[in-house]
N, C-alpha and C positions, 0 to 999 in steps of 0.2 A: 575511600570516600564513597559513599551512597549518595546517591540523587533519588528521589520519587516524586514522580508527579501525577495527577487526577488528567485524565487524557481529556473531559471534558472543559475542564479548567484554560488548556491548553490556547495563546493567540494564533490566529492565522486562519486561513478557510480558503481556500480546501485545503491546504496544507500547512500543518504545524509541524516546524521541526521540534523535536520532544527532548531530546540533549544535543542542544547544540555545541557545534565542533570535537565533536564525538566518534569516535567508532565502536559499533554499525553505526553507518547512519537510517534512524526512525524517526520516521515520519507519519503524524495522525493524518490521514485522507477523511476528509466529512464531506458527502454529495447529497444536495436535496435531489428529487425525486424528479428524474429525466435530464437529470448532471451530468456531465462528463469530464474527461483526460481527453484530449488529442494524443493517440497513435505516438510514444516513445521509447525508446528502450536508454538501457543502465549499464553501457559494457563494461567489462572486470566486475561486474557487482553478481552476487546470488542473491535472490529476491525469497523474501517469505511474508506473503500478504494475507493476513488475519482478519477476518471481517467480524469485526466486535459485534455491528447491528447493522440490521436491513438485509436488502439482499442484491446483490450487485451481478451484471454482465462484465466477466472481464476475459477480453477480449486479447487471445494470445499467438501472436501473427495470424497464420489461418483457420485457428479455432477459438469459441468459444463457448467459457464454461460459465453458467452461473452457479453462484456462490451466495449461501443464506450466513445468518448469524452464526457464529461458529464454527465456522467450513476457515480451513487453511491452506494455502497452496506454495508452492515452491517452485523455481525458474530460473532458470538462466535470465540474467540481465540481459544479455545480447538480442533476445527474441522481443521483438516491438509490445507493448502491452497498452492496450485502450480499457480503463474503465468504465463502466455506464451503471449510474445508479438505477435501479428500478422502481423501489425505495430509500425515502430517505437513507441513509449509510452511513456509517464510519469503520476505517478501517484502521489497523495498524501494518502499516510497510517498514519493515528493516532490507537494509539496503548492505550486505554485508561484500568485503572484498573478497575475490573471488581466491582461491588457495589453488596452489598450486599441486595439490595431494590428487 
């Protein structure tokens, strides 16, 4: 079975789950401009946050890196991560379980 869907299309704000009851689980993140995430993290998850447009601070325990359209990053769920848009934003977050490999 194939699913596709238009991310703009997408209900929810700031977060749209994208295939629900899914794995990974992906999530579209959209922040207007001077938005945020409160400080969480995703344990047993690896994170791979895609920022489609804008340009976002994202804040990973005690560092932060910003991130333009196109920049991808990768994480341990376990490490706290705070987003801040700087511009408007949206991002794609897969939320994968973590492997034991």
């Amino acid at each position: 079975m194939t699913t596709i869907h238009a991310l703009d299309e997408l209900d929810g704000r700031p977060h749209a789950n994208v295939f629900p009851d899914a794995e990974p689980k992906t999530i579209r993140l959209t922040l207007d401009a001077g938005d945020e995430v409160a400080s969480h993290s995703h344990p047993d998850r690896e994170i791979v946050f895609y920022l489609v447009e804008g340009r976002i601070e994202l804040e990973l325990g005690d560092e932060t890196h910003e991130l333009s359209a196109g920049d991808v990053a990768r994480f341990d769920g376990d490490r706290d991560i705070a987003p801040r848009a700087v511009e408007e934003s949206t991002a794609l977050v897969v939320l994968a379980s973590r492997s034991d490999e």
